[in-house]
N, C-alpha and C positions, 0 to 999 in steps of 0.2 A: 653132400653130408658135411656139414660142420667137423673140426677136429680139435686140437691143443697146440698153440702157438707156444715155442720158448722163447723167452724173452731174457737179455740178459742182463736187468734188475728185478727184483721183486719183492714185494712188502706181505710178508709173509702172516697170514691172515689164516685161523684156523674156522671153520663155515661148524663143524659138527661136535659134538662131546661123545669121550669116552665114556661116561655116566653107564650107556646101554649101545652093548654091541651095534654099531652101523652097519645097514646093509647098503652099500654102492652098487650102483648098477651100471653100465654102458649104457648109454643111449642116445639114440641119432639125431644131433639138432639139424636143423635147416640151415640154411645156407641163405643168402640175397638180403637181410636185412640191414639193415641202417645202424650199426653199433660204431664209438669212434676206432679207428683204427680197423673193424670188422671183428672188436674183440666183444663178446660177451661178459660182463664181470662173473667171477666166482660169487656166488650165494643169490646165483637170479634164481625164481623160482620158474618151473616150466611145466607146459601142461602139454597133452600129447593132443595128437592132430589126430581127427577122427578116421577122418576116410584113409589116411597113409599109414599111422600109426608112428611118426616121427613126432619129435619134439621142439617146442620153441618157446621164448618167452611167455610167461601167463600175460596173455592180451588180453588186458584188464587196464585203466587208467581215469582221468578226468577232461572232461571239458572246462577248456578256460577259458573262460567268456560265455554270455548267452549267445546264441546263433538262434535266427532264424528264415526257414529256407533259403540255407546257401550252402554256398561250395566249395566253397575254402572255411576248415576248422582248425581250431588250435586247441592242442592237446598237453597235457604235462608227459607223458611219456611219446614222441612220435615214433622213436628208434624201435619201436619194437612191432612195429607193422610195415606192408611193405606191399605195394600195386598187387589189383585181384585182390587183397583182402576184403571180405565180407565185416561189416564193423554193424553194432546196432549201436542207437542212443536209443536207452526209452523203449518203445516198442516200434520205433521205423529202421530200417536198415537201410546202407548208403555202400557203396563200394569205394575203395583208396582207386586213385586213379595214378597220383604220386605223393612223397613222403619228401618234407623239408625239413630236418631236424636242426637248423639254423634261424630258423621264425617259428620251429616248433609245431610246422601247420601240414594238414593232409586236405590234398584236393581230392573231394568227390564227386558221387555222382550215382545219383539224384543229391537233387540238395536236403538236406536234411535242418533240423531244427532242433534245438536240445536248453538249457539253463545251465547256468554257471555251475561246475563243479558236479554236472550228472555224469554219470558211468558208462563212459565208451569201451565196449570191447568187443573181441574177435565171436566171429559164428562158426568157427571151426571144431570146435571141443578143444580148444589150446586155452580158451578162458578159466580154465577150470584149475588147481592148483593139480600139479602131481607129483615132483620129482625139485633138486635143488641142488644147483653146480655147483661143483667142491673144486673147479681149480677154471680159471681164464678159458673161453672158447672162442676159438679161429674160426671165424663164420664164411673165410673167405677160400678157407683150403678144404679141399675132400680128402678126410681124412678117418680113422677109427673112430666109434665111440666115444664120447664123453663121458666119462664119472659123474654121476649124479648119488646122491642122497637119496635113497625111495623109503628108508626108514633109520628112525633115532630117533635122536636129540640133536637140532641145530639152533646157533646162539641167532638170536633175533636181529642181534644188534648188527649182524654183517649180511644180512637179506637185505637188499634193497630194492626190492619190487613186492614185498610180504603187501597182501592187501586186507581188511577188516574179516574179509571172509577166511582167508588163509588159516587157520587154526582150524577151525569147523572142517576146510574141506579136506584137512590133510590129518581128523584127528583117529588116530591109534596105528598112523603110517609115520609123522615127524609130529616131535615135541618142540614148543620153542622154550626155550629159556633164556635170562640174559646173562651174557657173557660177563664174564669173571673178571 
């Protein structure tokens, strides 16, 4: 289980408004993924893993580049998947075999085939929006809970992984609005 790293700088970044009472929750991120330093930023958004009921980045992202039938892809988010993931493009599904967040590329397996800029994400129930970290998560230590956001109003402008869906899937649990 993922926990809270302290760090002793920080640019102090507020992820929610007072507007409408926040409700914060704990909750269990994963541990083993590819973030720099092993940190998570605050205002990633995450979506829960079916079968465990832990949390992790919304595995949601892009293909960059057309691929076809091959095994090596390249992705605009790689950090947020991690070997054993189940990913589909389109309607084929491919397994990560590994994650290079330095060429941005994930080797699979079967080879799979996709177009510039289609929609790679996880088959877990983690693609799905659900919850939204209010402070840095240590993916590398076993540690408490995480604070997350399960309902308000959070400022748009400090999500950085909010994707086209994100409103829709999170509406009458987070509001977005932009930051002041």
């Amino acid at each position: 289980m993922a926990g809270i790293r302290e760090v002793s700088t920080s640019e102090f970044t507020k992820i929610y408004s007072l507007e409408h009472p926040p409700v914060i929750r704990s909750l269990e991120i994963i541990t083993g993924l590819n973030f720099d330093d092993g940190i998570i930023p605050k205002g990633t958004i995450v979506g829960k893993i079916t079968a465990t009921g832990t949390f992790r980045p919304l595995t949601v992202t892009a293909l960059s580049g057309t691929v076809t039938t091959a095994t090596t892809i390249y992705v605009d988010d790689p950090e947020i998947f991690k070997a054993t993931d189940v990913l589909t493009i389109s309607t084929s599904t491919t397994t990560v075999v590994s994650v290079n967040t330095t060429t941005q590329a994930l080797v699979v397996t079967p080879a799979i085939s996709g177009t510039d800029d289609a929609t790679v994400s996880g088959n877990d129930g983690s693609e799905t929006d659900y919850a939204i970290t209010v402070m840095d998560v240590d993916t590398e230590s076993a540690a408490d809970g995480v604070p997350c956001l399960v309902h308000g109003i959070a400022y748009s402008d400090y999500v950085w992984n909010k994707q086209d869906t994100s409103e829709a899937n999170l509406i009458s649990k987070i509001w977005f609005i932009d930051a002041i």
